[in-house]
MMTF fields as JSON, N, C-alpha, C and O atoms, coordinates in Angstrom:
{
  "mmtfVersion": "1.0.0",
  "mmtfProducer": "UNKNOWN",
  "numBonds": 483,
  "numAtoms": 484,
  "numGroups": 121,
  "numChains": 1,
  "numModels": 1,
  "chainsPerModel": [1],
  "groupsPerChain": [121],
  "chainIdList": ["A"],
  "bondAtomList": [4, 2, 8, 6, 12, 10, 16, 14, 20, 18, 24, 22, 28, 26, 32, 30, 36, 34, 40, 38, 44, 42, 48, 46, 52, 50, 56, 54, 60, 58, 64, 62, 68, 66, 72, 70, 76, 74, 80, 78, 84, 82, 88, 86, 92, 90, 96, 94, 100, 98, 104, 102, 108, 106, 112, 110, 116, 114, 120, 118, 124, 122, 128, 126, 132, 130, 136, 134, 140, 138, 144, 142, 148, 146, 152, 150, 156, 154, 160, 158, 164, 162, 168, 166, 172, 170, 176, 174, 180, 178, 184, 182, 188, 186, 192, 190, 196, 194, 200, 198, 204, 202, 208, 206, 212, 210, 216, 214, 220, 218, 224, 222, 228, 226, 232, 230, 236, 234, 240, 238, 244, 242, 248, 246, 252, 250, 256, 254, 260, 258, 264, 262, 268, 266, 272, 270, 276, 274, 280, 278, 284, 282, 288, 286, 292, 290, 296, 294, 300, 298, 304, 302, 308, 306, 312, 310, 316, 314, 320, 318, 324, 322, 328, 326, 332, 330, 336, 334, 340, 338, 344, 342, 348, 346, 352, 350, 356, 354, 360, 358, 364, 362, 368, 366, 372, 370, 376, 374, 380, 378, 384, 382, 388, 386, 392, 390, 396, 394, 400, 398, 404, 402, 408, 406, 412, 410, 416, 414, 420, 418, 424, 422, 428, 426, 432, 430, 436, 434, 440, 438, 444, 442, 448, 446, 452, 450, 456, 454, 460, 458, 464, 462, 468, 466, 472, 470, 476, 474, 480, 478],
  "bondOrderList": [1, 1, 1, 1, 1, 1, 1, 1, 1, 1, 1, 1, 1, 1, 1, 1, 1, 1, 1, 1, 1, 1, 1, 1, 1, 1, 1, 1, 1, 1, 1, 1, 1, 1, 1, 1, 1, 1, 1, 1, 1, 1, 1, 1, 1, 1, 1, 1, 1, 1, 1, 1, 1, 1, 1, 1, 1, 1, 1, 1, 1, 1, 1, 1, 1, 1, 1, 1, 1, 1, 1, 1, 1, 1, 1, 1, 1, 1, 1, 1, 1, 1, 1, 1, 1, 1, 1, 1, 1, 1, 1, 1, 1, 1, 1, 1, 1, 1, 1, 1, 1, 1, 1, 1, 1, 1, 1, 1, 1, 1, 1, 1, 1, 1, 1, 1, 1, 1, 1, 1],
  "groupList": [{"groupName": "UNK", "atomNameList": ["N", "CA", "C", "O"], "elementList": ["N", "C", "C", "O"], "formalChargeList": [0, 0, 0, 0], "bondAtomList": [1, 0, 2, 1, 3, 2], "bondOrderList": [1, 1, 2], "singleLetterCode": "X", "chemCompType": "L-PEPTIDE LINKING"}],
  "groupTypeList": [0, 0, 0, 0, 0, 0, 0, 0, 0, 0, 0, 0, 0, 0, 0, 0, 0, 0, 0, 0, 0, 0, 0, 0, 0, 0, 0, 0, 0, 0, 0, 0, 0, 0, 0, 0, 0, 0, 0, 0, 0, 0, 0, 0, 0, 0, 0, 0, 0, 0, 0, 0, 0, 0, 0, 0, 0, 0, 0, 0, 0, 0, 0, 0, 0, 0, 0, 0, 0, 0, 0, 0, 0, 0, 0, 0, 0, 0, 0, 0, 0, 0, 0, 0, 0, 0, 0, 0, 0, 0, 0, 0, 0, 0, 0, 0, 0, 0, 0, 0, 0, 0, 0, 0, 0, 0, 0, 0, 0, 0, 0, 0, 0, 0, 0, 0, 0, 0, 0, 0, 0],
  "groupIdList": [1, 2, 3, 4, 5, 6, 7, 8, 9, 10, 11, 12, 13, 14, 15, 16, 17, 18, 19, 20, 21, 22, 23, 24, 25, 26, 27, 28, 29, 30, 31, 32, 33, 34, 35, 36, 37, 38, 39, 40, 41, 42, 43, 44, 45, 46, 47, 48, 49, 50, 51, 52, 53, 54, 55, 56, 57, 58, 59, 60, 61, 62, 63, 64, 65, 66, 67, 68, 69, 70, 71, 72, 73, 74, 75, 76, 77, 78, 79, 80, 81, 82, 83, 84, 85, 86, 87, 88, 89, 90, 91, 92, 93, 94, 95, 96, 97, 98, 99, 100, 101, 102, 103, 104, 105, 106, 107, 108, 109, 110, 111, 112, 113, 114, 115, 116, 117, 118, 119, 120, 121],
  "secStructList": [7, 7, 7, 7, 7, 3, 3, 7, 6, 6, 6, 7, 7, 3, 3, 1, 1, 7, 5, 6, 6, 5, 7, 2, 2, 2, 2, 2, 2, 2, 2, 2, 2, 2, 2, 2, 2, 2, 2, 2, 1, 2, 2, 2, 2, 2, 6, 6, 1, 2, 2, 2, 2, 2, 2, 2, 2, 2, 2, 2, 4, 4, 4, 6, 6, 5, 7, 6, 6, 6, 7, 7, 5, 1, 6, 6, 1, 7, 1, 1, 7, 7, 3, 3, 3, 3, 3, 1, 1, 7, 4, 4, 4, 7, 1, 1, 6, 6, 7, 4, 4, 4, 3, 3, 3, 3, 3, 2, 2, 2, 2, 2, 2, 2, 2, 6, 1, 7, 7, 7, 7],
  "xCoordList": [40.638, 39.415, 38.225, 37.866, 37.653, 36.509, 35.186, 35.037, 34.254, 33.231, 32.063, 31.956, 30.906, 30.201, 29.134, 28.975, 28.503, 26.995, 26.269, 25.885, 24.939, 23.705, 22.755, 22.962, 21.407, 20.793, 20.16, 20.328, 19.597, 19.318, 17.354, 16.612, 17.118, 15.551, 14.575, 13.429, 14.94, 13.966, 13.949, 12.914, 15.152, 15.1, 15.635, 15.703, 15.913, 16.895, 17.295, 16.886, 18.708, 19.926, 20.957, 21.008, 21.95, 22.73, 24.163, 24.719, 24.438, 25.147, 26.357, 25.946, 27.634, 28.905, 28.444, 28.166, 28.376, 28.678, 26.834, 26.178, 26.265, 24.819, 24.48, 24.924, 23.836, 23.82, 22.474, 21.718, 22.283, 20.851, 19.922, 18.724, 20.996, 20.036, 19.764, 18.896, 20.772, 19.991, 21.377, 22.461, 20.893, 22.001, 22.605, 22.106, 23.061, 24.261, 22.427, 21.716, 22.374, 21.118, 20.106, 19.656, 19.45, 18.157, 18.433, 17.411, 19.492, 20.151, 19.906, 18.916, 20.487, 20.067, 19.191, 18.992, 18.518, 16.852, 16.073, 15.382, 16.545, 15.751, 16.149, 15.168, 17.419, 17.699, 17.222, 16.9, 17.155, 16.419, 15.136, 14.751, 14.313, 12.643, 12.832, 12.399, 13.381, 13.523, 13.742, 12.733, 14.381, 14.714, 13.808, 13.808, 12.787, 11.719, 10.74, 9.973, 10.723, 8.88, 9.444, 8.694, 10.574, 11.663, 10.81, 9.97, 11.721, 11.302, 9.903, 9.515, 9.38, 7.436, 6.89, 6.49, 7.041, 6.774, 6.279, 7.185, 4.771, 4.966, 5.861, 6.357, 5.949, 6.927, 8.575, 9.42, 8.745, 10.138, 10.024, 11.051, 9.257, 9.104, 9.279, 10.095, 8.05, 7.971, 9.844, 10.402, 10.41, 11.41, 12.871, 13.891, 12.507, 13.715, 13.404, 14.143, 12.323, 11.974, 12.974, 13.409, 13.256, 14.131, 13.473, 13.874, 12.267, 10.883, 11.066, 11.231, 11.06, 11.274, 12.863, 12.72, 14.118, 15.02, 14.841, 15.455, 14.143, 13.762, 12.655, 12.607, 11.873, 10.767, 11.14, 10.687, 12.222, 13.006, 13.582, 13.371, 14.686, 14.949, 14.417, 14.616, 13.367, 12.733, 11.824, 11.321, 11.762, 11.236, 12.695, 13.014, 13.215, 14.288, 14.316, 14.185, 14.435, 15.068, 13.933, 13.932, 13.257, 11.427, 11.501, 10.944, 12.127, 11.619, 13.133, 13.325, 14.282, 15.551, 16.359, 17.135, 16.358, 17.063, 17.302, 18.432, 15.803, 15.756, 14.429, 13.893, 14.226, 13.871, 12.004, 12.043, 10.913, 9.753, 9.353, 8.614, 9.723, 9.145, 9.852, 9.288, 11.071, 12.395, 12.514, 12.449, 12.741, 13.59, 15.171, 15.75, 15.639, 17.147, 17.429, 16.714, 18.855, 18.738, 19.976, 20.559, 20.259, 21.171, 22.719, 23.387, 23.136, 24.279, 24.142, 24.638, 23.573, 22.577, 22.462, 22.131, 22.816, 22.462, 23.585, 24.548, 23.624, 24.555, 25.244, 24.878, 26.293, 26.944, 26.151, 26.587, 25.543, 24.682, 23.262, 22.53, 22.928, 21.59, 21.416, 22.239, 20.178, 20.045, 18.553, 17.539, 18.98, 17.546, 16.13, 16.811, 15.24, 14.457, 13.477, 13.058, 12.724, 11.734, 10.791, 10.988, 9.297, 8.386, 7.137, 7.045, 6.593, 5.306, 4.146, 3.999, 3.078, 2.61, 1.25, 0.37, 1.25, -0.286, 1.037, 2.131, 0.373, 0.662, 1.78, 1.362, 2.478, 2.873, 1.958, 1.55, 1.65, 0.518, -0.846, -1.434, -1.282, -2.652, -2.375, -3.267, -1.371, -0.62, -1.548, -1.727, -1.954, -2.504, -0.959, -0.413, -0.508, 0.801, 2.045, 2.413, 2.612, 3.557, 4.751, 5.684, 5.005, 6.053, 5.608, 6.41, 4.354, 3.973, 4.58, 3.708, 5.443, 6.1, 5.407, 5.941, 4.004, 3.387, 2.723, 2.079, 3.02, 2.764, 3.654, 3.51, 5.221, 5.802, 6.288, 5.947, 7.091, 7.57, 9.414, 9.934, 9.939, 11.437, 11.526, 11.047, 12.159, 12.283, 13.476, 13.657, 14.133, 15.234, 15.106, 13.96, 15.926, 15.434, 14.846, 14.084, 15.559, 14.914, 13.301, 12.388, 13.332, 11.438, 10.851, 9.892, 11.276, 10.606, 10.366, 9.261, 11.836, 11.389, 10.526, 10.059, 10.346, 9.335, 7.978, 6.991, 7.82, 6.183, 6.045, 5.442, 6.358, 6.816, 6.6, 6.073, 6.79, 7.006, 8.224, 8.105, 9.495, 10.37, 11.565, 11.996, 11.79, 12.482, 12.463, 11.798, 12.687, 12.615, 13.981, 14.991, 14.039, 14.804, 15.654, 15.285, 16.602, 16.879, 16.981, 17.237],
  "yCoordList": [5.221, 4.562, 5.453, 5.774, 5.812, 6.858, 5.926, 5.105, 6.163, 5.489, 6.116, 7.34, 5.052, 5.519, 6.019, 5.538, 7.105, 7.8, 7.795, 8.779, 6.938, 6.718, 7.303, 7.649, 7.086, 7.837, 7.228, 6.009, 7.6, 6.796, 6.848, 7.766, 5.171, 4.876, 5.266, 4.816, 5.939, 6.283, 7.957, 8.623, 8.442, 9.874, 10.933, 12.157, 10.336, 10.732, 11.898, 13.002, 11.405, 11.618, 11.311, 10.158, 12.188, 10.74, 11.085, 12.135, 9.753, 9.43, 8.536, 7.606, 8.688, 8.068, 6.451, 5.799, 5.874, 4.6, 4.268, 4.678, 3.321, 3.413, 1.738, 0.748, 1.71, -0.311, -0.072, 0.756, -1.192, -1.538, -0.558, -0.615, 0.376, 1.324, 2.603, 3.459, 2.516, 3.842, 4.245, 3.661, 5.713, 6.552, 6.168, 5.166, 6.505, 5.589, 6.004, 5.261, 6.827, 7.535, 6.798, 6.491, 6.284, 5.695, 4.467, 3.808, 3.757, 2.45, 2.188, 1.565, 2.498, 3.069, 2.674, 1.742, 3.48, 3.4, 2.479, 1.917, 2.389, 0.985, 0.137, -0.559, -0.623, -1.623, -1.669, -2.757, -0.902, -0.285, -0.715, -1.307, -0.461, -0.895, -2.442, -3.328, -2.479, -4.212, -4.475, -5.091, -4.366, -5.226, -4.945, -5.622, -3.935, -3.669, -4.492, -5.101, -4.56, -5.277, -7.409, -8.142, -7.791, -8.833, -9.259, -10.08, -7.969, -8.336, -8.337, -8.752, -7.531, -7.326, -8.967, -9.578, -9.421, -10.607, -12.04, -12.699, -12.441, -13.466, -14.625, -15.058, -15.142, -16.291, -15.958, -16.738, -14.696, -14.642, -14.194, -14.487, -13.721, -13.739, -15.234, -15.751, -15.592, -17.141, -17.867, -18.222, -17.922, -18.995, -17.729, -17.759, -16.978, -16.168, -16.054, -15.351, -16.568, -16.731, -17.915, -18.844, -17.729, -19.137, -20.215, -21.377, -19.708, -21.117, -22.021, -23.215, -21.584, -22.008, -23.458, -24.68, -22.698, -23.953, -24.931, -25.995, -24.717, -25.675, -26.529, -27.709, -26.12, -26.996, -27.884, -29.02, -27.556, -28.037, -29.384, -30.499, -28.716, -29.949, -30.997, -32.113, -30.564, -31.575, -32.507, -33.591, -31.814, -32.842, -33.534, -34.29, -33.056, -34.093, -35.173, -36.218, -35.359, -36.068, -36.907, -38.083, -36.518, -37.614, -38.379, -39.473, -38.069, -39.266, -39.612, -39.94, -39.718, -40.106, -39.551, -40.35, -38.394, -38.025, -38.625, -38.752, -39.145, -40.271, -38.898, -38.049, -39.133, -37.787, -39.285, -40.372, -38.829, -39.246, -39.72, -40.703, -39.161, -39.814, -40.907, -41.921, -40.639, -41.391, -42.397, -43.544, -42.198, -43.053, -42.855, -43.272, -42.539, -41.73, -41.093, -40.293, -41.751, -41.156, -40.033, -40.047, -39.24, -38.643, -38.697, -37.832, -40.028, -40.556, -40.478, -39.448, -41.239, -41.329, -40.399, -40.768, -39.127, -37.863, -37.926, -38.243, -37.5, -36.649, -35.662, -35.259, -35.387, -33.489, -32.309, -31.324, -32.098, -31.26, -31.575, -30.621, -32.476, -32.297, -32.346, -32.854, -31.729, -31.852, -32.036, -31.916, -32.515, -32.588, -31.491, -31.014, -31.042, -29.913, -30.546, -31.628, -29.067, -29.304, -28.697, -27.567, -29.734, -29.478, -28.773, -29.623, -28.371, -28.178, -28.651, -28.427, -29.362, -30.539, -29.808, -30.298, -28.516, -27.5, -26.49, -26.658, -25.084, -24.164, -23.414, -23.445, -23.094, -22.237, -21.038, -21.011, -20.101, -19.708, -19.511, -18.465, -20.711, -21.371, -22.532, -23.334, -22.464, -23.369, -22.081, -20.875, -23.001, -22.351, -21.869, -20.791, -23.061, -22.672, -23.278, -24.453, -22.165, -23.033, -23.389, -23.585, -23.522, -24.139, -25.468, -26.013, -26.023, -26.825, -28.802, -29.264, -29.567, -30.272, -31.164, -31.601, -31.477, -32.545, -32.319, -33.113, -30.585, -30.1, -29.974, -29.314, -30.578, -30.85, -32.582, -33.685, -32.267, -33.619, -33.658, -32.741, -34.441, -34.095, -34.542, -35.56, -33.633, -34.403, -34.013, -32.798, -34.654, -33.988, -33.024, -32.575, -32.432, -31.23, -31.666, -31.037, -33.079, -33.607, -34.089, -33.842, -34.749, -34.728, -33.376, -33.177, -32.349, -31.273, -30.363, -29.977, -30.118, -30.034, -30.595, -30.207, -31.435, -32.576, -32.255, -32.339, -31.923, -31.513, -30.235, -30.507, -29.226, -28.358, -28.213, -27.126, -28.861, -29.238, -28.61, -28.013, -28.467, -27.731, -29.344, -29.501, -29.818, -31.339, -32.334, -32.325, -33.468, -34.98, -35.626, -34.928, -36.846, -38.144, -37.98, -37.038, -38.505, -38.563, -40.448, -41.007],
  "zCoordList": [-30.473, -30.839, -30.5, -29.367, -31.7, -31.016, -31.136, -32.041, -30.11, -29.633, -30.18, -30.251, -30.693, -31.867, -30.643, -29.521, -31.26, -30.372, -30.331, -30.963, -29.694, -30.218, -28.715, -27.552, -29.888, -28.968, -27.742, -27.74, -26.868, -25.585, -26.052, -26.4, -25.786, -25.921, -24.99, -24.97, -24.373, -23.169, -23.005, -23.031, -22.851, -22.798, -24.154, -24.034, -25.169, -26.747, -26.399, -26.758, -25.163, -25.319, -26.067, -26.494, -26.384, -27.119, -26.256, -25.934, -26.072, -25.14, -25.853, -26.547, -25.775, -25.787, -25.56, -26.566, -24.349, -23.762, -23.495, -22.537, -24.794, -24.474, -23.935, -24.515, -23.037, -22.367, -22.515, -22.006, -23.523, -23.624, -24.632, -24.91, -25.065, -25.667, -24.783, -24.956, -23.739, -22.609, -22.068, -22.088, -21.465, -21.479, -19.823, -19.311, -19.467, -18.131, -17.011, -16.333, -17.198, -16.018, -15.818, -14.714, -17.491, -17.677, -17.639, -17.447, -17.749, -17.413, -15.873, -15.49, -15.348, -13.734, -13.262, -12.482, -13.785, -13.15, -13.046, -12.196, -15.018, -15.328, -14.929, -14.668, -14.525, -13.6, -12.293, -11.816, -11.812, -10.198, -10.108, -9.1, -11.173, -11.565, -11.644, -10.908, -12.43, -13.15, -11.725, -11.382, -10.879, -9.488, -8.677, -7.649, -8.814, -7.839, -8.287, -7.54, -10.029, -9.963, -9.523, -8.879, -9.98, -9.484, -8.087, -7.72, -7.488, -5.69, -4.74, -3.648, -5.996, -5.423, -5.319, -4.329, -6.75, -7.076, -6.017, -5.507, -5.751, -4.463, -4.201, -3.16, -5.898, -5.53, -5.304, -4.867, -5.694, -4.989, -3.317, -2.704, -2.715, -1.383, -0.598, 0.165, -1.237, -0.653, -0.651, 0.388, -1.862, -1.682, -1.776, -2.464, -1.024, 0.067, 1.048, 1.738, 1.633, 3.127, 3.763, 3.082, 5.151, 5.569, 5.756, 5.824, 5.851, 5.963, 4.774, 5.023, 3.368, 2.282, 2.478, 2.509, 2.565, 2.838, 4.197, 4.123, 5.313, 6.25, 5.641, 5.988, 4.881, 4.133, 3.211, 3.347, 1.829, 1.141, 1.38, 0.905, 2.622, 3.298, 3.642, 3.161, 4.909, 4.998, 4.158, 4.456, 3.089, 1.243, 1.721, 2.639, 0.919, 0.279, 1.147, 0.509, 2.378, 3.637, 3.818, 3.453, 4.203, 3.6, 2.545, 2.637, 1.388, 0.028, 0.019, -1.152, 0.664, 0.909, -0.15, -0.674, -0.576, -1.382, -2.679, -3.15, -3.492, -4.177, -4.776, -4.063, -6.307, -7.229, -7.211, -7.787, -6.514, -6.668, -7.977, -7.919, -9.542, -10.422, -11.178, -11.591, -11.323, -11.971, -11.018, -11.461, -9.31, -8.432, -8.51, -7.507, -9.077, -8.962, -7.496, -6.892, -7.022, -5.795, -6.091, -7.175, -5.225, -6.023, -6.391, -6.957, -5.885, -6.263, -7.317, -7.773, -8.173, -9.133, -10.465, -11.592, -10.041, -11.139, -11.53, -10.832, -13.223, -13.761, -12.818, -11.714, -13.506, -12.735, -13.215, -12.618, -13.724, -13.884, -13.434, -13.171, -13.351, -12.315, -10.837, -10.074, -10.44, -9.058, -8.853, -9.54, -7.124, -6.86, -6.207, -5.299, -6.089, -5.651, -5.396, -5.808, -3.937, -3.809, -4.744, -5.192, -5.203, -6.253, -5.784, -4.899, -5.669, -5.256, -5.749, -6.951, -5.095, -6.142, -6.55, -7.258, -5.955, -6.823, -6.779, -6.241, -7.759, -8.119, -6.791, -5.633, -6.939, -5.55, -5.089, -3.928, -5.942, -5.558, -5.265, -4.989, -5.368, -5.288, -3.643, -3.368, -2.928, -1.624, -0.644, -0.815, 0.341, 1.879, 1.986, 1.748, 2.422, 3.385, 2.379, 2.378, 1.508, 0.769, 1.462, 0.683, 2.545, 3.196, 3.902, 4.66, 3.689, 4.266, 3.729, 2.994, 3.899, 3.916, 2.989, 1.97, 3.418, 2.536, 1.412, 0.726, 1.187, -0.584, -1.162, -2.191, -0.817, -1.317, -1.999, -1.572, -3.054, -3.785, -4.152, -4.787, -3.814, -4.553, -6.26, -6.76, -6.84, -7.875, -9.048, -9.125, -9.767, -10.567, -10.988, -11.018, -11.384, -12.716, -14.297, -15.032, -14.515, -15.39, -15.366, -16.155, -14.335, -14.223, -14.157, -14.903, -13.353, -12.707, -14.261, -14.641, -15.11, -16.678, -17.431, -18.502, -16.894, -18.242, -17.589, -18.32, -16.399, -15.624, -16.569, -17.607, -16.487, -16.897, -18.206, -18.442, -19.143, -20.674, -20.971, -22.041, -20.423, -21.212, -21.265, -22.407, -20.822, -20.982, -20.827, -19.79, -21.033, -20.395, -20.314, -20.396, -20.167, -20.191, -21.265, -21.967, -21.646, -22.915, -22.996, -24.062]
}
């Protein structure tokens, strides 16, 4: 089976085995970048901090594990849904986004529908 050769989009090499359009090198890299500008990012700092799941928790455990807009507790959910903590302003617009009472619990179905990407059915 001979393997077709195309050229690489970043450096026009042409390379045997091309992912993404790029030659094994520029693949590399560019994954390397992609995970650097990823990890720069504030809101991924914030909710990989351990502060983030002690805060979480203590949402959920406050509104009893019951989703604030629906009332669904989570016996309650489908198998595919769950419950999360919401943040009830922007996460990055929060003094202290680990702070307990800027948080809200709520399904994924409500937390989608805040959101505009789903609702209820």
């Amino acid at each position: 089976m001979n393997a077709i050769a195309t050229i690489c989009v970043t450096c026009g090499t042409i390379t045997p085995d091309a992912r993404r359009g790029r030659c094994e090198h520029c693949y590399t890299e560019w994954t390397h970048k992609d995970g650097q500008r990823r990890q720069a990012h504030p809101r991924t700092a914030i909710y990989a901090n351990p502060k983030w799941k002690t805060a979480a928790r203590a949402c959920l455990t406050r509104d009893h594990w019951a989703c604030v807009e629906c009332g669904r507790h989570r016996s309650q959910l489908n198998p595919n849904e769950r419950l999360s903590a919401d943040h009830t302003t922007p996460v990055l617009e929060c003094l202290d986004p680990y702070d307990v009472d800027g948080l809200r619990t709520l399904c994924n179905t409500c937390h989608g529908a805040k959101d505009g990407t789903r609702a209820h059915q």
